[in-house]
N, C-alpha and C positions, 0 to 999 in steps of 0.2 A: 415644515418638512425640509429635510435636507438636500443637496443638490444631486449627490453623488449619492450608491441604491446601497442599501443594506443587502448582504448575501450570505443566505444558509445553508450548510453541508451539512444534513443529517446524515448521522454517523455511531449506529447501534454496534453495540457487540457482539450481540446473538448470533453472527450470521451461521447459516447451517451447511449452504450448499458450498460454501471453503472458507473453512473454521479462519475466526481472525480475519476475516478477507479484507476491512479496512487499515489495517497498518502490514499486511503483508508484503514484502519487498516485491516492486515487479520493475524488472532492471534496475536493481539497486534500491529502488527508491521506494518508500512506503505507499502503498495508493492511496488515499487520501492525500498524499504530497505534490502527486499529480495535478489534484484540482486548486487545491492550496496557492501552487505555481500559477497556474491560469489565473485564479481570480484576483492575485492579488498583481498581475501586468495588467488586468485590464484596464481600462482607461476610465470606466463607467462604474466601477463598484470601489465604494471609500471604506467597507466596514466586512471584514468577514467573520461571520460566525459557525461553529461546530457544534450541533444540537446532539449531544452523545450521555449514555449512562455506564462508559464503559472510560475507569481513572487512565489503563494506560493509552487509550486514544485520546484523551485529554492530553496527554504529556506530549504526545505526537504529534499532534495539532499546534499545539501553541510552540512548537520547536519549527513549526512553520510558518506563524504568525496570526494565527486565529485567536479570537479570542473566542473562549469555551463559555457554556453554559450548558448546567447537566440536566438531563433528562429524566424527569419522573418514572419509575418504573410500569404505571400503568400503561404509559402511550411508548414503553420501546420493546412492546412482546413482538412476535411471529408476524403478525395481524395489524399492528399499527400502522395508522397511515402515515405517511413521511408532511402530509398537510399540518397533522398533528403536532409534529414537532416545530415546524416553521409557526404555526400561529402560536403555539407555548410561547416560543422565542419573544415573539414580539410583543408577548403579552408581558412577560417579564423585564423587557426594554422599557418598556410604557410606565409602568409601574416604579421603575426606576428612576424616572423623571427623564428619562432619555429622547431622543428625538428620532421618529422613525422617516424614512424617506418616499417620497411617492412612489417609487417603484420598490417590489424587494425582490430578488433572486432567491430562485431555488437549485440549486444546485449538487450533482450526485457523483460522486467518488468515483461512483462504476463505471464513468466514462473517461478513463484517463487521456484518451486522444483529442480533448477539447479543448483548445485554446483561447487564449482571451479575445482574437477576435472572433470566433463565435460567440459569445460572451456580448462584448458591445454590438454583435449586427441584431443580436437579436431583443437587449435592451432595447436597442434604438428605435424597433418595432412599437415598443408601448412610449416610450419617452417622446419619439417624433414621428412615428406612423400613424398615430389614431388607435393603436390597436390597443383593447383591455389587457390581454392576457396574451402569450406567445412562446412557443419553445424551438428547439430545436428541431430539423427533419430531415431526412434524405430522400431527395425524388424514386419514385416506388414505380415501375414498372412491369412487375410480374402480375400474372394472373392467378388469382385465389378460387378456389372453388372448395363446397360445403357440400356434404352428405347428405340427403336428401333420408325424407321418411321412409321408403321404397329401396333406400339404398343406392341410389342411383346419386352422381354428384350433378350437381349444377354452378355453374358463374359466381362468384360473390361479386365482384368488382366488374365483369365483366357480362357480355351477352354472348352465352356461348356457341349460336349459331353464328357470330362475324366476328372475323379474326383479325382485327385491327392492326394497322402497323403501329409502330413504338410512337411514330409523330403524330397519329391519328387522333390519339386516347385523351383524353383529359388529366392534366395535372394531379400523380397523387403523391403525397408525404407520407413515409413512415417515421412515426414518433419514434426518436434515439434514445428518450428520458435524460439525456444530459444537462439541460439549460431552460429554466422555465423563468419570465420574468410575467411578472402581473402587478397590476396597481393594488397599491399596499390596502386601501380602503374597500375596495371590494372585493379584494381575494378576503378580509377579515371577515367582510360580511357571506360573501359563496364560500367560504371555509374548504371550498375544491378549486384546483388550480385551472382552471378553465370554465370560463364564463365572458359572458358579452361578445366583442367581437376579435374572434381569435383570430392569429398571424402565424407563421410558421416562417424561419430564419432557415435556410439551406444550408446542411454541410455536407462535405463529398462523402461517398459510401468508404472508403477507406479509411475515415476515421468516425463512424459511426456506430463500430460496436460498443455494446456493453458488458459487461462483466457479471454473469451469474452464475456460470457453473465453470467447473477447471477446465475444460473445451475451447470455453468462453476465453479464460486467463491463458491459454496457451496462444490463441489466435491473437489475443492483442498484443502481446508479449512480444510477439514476431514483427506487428506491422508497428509499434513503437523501434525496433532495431533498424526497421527499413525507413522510415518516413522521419523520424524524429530521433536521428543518430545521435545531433548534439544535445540531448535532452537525458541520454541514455542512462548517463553517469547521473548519481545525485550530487548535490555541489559536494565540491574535493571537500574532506576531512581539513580542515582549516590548520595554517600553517603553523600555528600557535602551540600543538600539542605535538610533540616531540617524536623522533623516531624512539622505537624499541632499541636500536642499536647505540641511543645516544644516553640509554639509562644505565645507573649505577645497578648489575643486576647481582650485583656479587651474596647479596642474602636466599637468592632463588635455589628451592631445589624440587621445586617441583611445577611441569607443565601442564594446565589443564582447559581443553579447548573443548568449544560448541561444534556440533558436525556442520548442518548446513549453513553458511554462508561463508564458511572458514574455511573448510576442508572441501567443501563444493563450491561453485557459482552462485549458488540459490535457485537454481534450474532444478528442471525436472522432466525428465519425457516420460510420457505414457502410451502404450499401446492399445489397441485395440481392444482387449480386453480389459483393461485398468491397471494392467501392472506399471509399477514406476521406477525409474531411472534415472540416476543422479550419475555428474561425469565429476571424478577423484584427481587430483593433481601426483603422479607418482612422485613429486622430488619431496613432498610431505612425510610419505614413508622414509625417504630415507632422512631427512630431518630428523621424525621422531628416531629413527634406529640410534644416530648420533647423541640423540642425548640423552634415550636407554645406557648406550656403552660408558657414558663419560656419569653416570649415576644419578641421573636426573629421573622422578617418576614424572609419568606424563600419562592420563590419562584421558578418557570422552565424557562429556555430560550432554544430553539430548533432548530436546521435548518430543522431538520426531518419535513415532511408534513405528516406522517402516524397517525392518530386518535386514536392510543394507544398510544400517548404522551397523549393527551388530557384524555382518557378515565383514565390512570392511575393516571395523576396531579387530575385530579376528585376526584379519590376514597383517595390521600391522603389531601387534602382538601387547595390545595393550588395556587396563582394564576399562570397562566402559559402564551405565546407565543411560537408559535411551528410556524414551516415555515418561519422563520427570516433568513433573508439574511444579517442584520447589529445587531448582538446582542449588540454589544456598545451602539447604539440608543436606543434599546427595558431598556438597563439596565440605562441608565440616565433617562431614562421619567420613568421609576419604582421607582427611586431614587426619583424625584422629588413628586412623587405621597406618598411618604412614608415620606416627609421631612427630609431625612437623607443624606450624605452628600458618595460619590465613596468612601471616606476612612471609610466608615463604614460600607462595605461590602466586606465581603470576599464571593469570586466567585470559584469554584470548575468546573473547565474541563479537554478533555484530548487529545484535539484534534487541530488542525492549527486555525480552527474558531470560538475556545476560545480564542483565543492570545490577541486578544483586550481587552475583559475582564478582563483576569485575569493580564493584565500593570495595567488597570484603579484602578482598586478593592484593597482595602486595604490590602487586604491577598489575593493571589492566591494559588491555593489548585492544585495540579495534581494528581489522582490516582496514585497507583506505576505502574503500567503498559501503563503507559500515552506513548505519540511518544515521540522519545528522541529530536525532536526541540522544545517543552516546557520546557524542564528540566532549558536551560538559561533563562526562564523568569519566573518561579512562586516564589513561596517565601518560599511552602511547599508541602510534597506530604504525603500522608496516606500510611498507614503499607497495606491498604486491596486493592486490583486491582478491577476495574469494574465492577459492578454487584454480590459484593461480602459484600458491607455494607460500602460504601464510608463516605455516610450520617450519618450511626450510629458511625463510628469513628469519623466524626466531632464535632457532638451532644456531644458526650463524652466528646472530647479535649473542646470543650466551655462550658459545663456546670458542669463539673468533672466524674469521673470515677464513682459514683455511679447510674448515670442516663443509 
């Protein structure tokens, strides 16, 4: 057995309750990059793995350091258990001739606020507590109550004739789902993460949610900006790959860019009733206007299906497709329509389902705050991150500093 613990990030595709939700940017950064970062500072885990059936979460993953291994389709439907995937894993380590560790980590995307020392406090529960099995909690002090046959509630956790004070009560934990460690041997054998004598490792309630539904991603969204500022950014676009302003663009004559992460933040507000809200950078309009007049076409490719792509390509007067599932496609039949040839467009995204685009495209463009698995394939990235005048620094870089 090895000394330092093997750690799994099951990581399906499927998700339903926010489409893509493990490589979705949340402050820049893909969420699964999140926990990526954690586990690989910790001090207790030598090996991380991503148990996923989904190619481009594989590319994601190991642009973070993970080594992948793919997921059978019958254990990554709706209904799979995520035990499921951790004991695959191991079974294919095994079988490899590989060396598994006495502890193994389970570990879940949806808690980006976890860091590696939760991580080691709560190994260190099974490693030098005595304890089989162990996860994460946060001290629980509300009162639950259950609807009775009668319809009348009563106490779950409590006796609801005495009204205890907070100090009074007995210790309880709510399970975060972030961080499970168990002995590798008899988690194989209880094939459920809990068994023998269980532990629970404390972390503060402000970074104890998880991520299930866009409520969920708006809340954590927020307390990542507040608590974990320097974390905000994903690592800078590396210094390596050139400004836009520093390429030869003189074959370009046409601009073609993604909406959200370019032309937006990658935010979103929603109201009360579901409608959404994305905030627009005005000096991008006038960028594009700039290089309408000087005869450049420019226009949107989107996977977004929300009608402020459209309403905004509107107002800056330019053609668009929004709801594409193959922007590659959308950008040769534009090409074709324009008579100009994939090297004579440089294409500006920031996202996995740019990648297409911006191989074909004579220049690809990534914002600085783009996901760091673009960074090996564009050609150039802008001084300004998303939603901050992507547009207008490219404007610039092609038509000079004075425009």
């Amino acid at each position: 057995m090895t000394e330092k613990c093997i750690a799994v990030i099951p990581a399906r595709g499927g998700s339903k309750g926010i489409p893509r939700k493990n490589i979705k940017p949340l402050c820049g950064k893909p969420l699964i990059g999140w926990m990526m970062e954690a586990a690989l500072e910790s001090k207790s885990i030598g090996r991380v793995f991503v148990s996923t059936d989904d190619a481009e979460i594989a590319v994601v993953a190991e642009s973070y350091g993970a080594e992948v291994v793919m997921r059978p389709v019958d254990i990554a439907g709706d209904f799979s258990k995520s035990e499921d995937a951790v004991l695959h894993l191991l079974d294919e380590l095994e079988q490899a001739g590989e060396e598994l560790s006495d502890v193994v980590v389970f570990l879940q995307c949806t808690s980006p606020l976890t860091t590696a020392k939760d991580i080691d406090a709560t190994v260190d529960l099974v490693s030098k507590g005595g304890y089989d099995t162990a996860g994460t909690g946060v001290l629980f002090h509300s009162f639950l109550w259950k609807e009775g046959a009668n319809g009348s509630y009563g106490g779950v956790n409590h006796d609801q004739t005495k009204r205890l004070m907070r100090q009074e009560r007995e210790e309880e934990f709510l399970e975060t789902g972030a961080v499970y460690a168990m002995r590798c041997d008899e988690f194989r054998r209880n094939k459920f993460r809990f068994f023998g004598k269980i532990g629970f490792s404390e972390v503060p309630a402000s970074r104890s949610p998880e991520i299930d539904t866009l409520d969920d991603w708006l809340q954590v969204e927020s307390l990542v900006r507040t608590i974990m500022p320097e974390k905000v950014s994903s690592v800078p676009i590396g210094d390596s790959i050139p400004l836009v302003s520093e390429l030869d663009t003189s074959a370009i004559k046409a601009v073609v860019t993604d909406f959200d992460g370019v032309l937006t933040d990658n935010g979103v507000e929603v109201d009360a009733d579901g409608h959404e809200s994305v905030r627009c950078n005005r000096s991008d309009g006038w960028g594009i206007s700039c290089l309408k007049s000087a005869g450049y076409h420019v226009a949107c490719i989107s996977t977004e299906k929300n009608p402020v792509v459209a309403r905004r390509c509107e107002k800056m007067q330019i053609p668009y497709v929004h709801g594409s599932d193959d922007k590659e496609a959308v950008l040769r039949e534009m090409c074709k329509e324009w008579g100009i040839e994939l090297s004579n467009v440089l294409y500006v995204g920031n996202d996995l389902n740019d990648a297409a685009c911006i191989e074909v495209a004579g220049i690809g463009v990534i914002p600085s705050d783009a996901i760091r698995a673009m960074e090996s394939i564009a050609d150039a990235k802008t001084l300004t991150r998303g939603g901050e005048g992507v547009l207008r620094e490219i404007s610039s870089a092609l038509l000079g500093s004075s425009k």
